[in-house]
C-alpha positions in Angstrom: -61.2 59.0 81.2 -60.7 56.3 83.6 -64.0 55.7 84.3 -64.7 55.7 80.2 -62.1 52.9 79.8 -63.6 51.0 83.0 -66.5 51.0 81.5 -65.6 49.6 78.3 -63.3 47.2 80.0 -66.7 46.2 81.6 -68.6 45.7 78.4 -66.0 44.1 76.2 -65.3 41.5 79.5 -69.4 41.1 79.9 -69.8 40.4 75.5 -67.1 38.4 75.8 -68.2 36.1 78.5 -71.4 35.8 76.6 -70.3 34.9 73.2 -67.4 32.7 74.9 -67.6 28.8 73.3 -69.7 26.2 75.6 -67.1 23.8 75.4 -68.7 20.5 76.0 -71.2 21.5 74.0 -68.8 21.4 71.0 -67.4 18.5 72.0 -70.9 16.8 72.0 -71.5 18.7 68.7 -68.6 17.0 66.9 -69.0 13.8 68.7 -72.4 13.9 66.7 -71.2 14.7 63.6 -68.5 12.0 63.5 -70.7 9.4 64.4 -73.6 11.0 61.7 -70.5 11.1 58.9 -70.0 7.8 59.7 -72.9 6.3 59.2 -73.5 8.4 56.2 -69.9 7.5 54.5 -70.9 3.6 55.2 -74.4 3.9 53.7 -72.6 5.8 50.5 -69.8 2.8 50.3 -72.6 0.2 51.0 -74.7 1.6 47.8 -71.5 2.5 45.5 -70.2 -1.5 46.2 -73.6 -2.8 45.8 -74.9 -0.7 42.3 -71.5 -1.8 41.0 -72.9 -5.3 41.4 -76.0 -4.7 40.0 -74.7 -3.0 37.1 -72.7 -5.9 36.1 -75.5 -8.6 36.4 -77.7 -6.5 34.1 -74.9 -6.1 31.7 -74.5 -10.1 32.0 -78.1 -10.3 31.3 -77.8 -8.6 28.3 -74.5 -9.8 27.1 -72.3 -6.9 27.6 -68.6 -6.3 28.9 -68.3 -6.4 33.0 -65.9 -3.9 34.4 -65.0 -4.1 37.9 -63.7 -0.7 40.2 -62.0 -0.7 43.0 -63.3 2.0 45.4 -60.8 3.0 48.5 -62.0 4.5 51.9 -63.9 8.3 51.9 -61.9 10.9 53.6 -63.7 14.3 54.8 -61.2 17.3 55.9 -63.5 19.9 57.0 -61.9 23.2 56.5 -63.0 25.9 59.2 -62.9 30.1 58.5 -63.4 32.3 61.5 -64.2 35.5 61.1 -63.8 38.2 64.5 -65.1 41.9 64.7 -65.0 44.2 67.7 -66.0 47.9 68.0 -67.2 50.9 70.6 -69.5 53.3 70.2 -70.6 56.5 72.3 -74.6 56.5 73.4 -75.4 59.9 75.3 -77.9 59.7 78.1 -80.0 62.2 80.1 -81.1 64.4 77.2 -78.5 67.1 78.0 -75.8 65.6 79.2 -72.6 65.3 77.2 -70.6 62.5 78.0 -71.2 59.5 76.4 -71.6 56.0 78.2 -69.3 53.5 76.3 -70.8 50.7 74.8 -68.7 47.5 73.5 -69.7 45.0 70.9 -67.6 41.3 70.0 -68.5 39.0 67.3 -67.3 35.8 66.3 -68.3 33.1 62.9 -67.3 30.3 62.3 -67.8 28.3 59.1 -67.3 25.2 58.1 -66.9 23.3 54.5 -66.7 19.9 53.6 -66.6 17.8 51.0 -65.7 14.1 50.7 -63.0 12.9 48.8 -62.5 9.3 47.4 -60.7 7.0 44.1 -62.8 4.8 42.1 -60.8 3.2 39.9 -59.5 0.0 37.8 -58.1 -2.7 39.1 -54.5 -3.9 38.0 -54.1 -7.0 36.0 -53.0 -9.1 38.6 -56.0 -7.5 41.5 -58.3 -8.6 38.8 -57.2 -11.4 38.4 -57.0 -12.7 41.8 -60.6 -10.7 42.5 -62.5 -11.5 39.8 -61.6 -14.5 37.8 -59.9 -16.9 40.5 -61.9 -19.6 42.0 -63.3 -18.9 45.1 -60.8 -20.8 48.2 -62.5 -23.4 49.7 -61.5 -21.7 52.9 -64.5 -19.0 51.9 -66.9 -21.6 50.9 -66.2 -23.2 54.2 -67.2 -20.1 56.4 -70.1 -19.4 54.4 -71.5 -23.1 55.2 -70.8 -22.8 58.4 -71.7 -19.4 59.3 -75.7 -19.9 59.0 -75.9 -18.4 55.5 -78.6 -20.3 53.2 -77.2 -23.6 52.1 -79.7 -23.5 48.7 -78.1 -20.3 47.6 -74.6 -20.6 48.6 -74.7 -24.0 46.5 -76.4 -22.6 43.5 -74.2 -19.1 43.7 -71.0 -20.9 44.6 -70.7 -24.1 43.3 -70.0 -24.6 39.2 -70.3 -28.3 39.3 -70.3 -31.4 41.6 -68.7 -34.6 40.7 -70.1 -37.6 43.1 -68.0 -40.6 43.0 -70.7 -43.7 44.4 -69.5 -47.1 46.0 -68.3 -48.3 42.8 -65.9 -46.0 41.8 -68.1 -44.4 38.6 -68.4 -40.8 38.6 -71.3 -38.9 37.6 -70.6 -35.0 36.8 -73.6 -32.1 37.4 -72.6 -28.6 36.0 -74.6 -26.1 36.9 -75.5 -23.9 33.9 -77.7 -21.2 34.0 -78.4 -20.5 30.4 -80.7 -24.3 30.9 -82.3 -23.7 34.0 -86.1 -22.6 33.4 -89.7 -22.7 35.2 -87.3 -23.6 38.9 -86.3 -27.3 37.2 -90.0 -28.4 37.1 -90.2 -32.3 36.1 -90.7 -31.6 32.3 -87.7 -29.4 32.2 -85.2 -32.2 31.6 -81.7 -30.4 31.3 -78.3 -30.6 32.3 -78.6 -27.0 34.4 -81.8 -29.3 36.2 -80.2 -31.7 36.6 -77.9 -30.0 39.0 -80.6 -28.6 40.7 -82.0 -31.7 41.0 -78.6 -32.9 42.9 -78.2 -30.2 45.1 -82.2 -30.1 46.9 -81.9 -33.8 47.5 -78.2 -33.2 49.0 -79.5 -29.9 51.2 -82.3 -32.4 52.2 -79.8 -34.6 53.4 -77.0 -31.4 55.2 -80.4 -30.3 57.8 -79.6 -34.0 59.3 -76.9 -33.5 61.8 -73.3 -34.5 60.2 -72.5 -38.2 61.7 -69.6 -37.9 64.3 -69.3 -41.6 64.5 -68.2 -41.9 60.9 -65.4 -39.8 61.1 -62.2 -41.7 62.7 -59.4 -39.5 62.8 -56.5 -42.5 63.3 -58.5 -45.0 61.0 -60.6 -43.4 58.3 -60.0 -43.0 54.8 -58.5 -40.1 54.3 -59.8 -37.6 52.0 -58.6 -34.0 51.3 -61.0 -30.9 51.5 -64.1 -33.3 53.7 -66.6 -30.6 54.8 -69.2 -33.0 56.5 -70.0 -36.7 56.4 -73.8 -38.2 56.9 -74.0 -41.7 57.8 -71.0 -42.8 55.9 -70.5 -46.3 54.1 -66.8 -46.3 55.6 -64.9 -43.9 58.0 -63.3 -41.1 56.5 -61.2 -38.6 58.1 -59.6 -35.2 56.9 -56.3 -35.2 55.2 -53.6 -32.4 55.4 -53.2 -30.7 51.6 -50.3 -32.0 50.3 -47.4 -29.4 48.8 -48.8 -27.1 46.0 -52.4 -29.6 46.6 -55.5 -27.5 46.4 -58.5 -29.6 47.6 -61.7 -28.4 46.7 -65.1 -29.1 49.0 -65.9 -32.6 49.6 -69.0 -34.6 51.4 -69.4 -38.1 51.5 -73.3 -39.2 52.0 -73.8 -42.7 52.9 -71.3 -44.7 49.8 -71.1 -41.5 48.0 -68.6 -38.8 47.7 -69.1 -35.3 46.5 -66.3 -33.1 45.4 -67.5 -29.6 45.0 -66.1 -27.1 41.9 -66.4 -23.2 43.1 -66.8 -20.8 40.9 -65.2 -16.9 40.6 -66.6 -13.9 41.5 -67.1 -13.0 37.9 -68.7 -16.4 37.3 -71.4 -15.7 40.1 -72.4 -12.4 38.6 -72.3 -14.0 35.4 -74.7 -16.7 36.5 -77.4 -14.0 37.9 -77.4 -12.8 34.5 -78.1 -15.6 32.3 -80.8 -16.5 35.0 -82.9 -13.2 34.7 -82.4 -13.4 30.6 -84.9 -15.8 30.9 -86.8 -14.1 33.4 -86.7 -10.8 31.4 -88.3 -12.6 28.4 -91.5 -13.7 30.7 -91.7 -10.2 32.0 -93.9 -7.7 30.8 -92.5 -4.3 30.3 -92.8 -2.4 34.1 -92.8 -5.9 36.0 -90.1 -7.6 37.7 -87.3 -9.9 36.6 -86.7 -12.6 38.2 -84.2 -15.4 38.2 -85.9 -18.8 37.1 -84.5 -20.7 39.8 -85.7 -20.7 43.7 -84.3 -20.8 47.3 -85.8 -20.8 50.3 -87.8 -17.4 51.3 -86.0 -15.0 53.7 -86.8 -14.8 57.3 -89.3 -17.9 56.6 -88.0 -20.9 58.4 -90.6 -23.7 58.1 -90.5 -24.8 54.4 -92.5 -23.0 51.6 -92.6 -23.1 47.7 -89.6 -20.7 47.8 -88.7 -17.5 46.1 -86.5 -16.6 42.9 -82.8 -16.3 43.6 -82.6 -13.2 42.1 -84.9 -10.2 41.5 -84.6 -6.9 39.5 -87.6 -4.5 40.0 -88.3 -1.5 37.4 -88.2 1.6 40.0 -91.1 4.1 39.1 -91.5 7.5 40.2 -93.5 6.8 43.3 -91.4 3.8 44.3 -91.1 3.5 48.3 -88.6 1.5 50.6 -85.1 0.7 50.6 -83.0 -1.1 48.7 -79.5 -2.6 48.8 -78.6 -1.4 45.2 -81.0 1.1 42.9 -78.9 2.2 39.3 -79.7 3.7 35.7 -79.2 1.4 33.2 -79.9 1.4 29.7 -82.4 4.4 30.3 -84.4 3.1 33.4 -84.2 2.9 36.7 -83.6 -0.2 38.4 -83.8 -1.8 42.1 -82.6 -4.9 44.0 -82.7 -6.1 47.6 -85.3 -4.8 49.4 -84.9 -4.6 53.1 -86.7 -7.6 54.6 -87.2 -8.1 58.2 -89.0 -10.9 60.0 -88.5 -14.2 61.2 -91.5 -16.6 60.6 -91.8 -20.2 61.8 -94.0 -21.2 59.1 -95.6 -19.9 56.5 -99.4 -17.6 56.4 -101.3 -17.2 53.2 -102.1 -13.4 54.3 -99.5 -10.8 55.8 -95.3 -10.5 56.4 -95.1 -14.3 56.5 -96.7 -14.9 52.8 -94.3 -17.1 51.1 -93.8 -15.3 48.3 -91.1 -13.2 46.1 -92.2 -9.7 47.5 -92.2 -10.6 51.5 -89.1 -13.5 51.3 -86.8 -11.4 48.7 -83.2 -13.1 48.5 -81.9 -10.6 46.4 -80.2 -8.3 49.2 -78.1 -12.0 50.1 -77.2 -12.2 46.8 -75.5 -9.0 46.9 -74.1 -8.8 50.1 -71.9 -12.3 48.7 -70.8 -10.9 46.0 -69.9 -8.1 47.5 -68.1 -9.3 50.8 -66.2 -12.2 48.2 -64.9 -9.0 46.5 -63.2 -7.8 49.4 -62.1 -10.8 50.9 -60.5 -11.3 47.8 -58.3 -7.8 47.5 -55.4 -6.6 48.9 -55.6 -4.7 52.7 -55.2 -1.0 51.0 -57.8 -1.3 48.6 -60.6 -2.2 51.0 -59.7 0.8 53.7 -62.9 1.5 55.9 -63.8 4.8 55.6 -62.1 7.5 57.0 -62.5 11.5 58.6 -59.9 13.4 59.4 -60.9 16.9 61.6 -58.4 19.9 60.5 -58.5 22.8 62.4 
């Protein structure tokens, strides 16, 4: 008897052993699955944000109410069921003999289930507000200039219109209306929308100069509220602390000339992208891209070129490749925007990735990524959370 139960000791201790859980290798194992959930949570909050955006510039293209949700972080809580068996059983060996060798058997499972949760939902009255239909601070339009994004479409996107004040003191106003931009503001298209164009590419022309330091006298110069840069000023000028309650919008001064920038809302900017593409949509043939009728400067192409629309939509057929910032059904079809486009081209080829055309220099993913980071920067703390996991054991 004792050797029966030493021997089964022996077996149980030896299955045991076996079956026992490596540890580190767990620890690796979950190490890879938080970082794979992570990336995967990101990629799902990066497409819900972005086909949000999309949505509601197709809706503007065709006239139609814009609703904006407020998505909050993704949380995963993995529940775990174990399941353990154990049993011994008698084998007889040597034909004849009678007593059974004792043979021990250990099993363990473990399972795991997951599923993501998350809130989608509409924003109060005062979020929306503040998120949607509040002029953008001139703090944002600041960081944007600054931080090496493309002055043509930050200027086009952000601004609604410029007032310049010359020498003189007469005022000239440019509004910047999408429903009268066509053809990119060729010479024959004489509008006000054009017009505004017209301002801003001989301002950017202008902004690639370095700023002049030795027009800005910070004891001495006028002062003016909101001054961005200064090129080769008539007269010093120097920043001037807001006064109480003052909100001072964008200003440059060129040479004698000062121009005092008007920013639009978020809902504005999505608003815009959909007037441009109505008259996109009716060059397009059915199947072929819409694209906005107004250009900026390719992507990833850095020595000039004709330039490429603002904004393009791209009908996504069944054997549609690549990836894309935003892909959504809408009214019945499917729908892309943003392709991903990476390169970095000195000047411009007539074959190949440095074509300067709409396929290879694509803005569109820009667009979106404004839009959407503006839409966070303008909500609270708790309704922006980054996605989260929590592991329950």
């Amino acid at each position: 008897m004792k050797s029966l139960v030493s021997v089964c000791a022996a077996a149980l201790l030896a299955v045991s052993c076996a079956t026992a859980p490596d540890i580190p290798s767990q620890r690796e194992r979950l190490t890879r699955q938080i970082a794979d959930d992570a990336v995967s949570f990101n990629e799902a909050y990066g497409q819900a944000v972005s086909a949000q955006i999309l949505l509601n510039i197709l809706r503007s293209r065709d006239r139609m109410p814009r609703y904006y949700l407020a998505m909050t972080g993704i949380s995963d809580s993995p529940s775990w069921s174990t399941t353990q068996s154990a049993a011994i059983g008698g084998i007889p060996l040597g034909g004849d003999v009678g007593t059974p060798w004792g043979v021990g058997g250990l099993g363990v499972e473990r399972e795991r289930a997951s599923r993501p949760s998350y809130a989608v939902q509409p924003f109060d009255a005062a979020t929306l507000a503040r998120t949607a239909f509040q002029p953008t601070p001139s703090s944002v339009f600041e960081h944007y200039w600054y931080s090496g994004w493309p002055r043509d479409l930050l200027m086009l996107m952000m601004v609604e219109s410029i007032e310049k004040t010359d020498g003189g003191g007469h005022v000239s106003v440019f509004t910047n209306e999408a429903n009268t931009i066509f053809d990119d503001c060729v010479a024959r298209v004489q509008t006000g929308g054009c017009n505004f164009v017209r301002e801003v590419r001989a301002f950017l022309d202008i902004s690639q100069q370095h700023p002049s330091e030795r027009g800005v006298d910070l004891e001495h110069g006028r002062p003016l509220c909101g001054l961005v840069e200064a090129y080769d000023p008539a007269s010093a000028v120097r920043p001037a602390t807001p006064r109480e309650t003052q909100i001072c919008e964008p200003a440059f001064v060129v040479g004698a000339d000062t121009l005092r920038l008007r920013l639009r809302s978020l809902d504005d900017m999505v608003y815009y992208v959909g007037e441009l593409l109505r008259a996109g949509g009716m060059q397009a043939a059915p199947g072929e891209a819409i694209e906005a009728q107004v250009t900026v400067r390719a992507a990833g192409l850095r020595g000039g070129g004709q330039g490429v629309p603002l904004f393009r939509i791209v009908p996504a057929g069944d054997d549609a490749r690549g990836s894309y910032a935003a892909e959504i059904t809408y009214g019945g079809e499917r729908f892309r925007a943003g392709p991903a486009i990476g390169r970095s081209c000195g000047e411009q080829t007539q074959a190949g990735r440095c074509q300067d055309n709409a396929e290879e220099g694509d803005r569109s993913s820009s667009v979106l990524s404004l839009i959407a980071e503006i839409l966070a920067l303008n909500q609270s703390p708790d309704a922006i959370r980054a996605p989260s996991r929590l592991i329950a054991e």
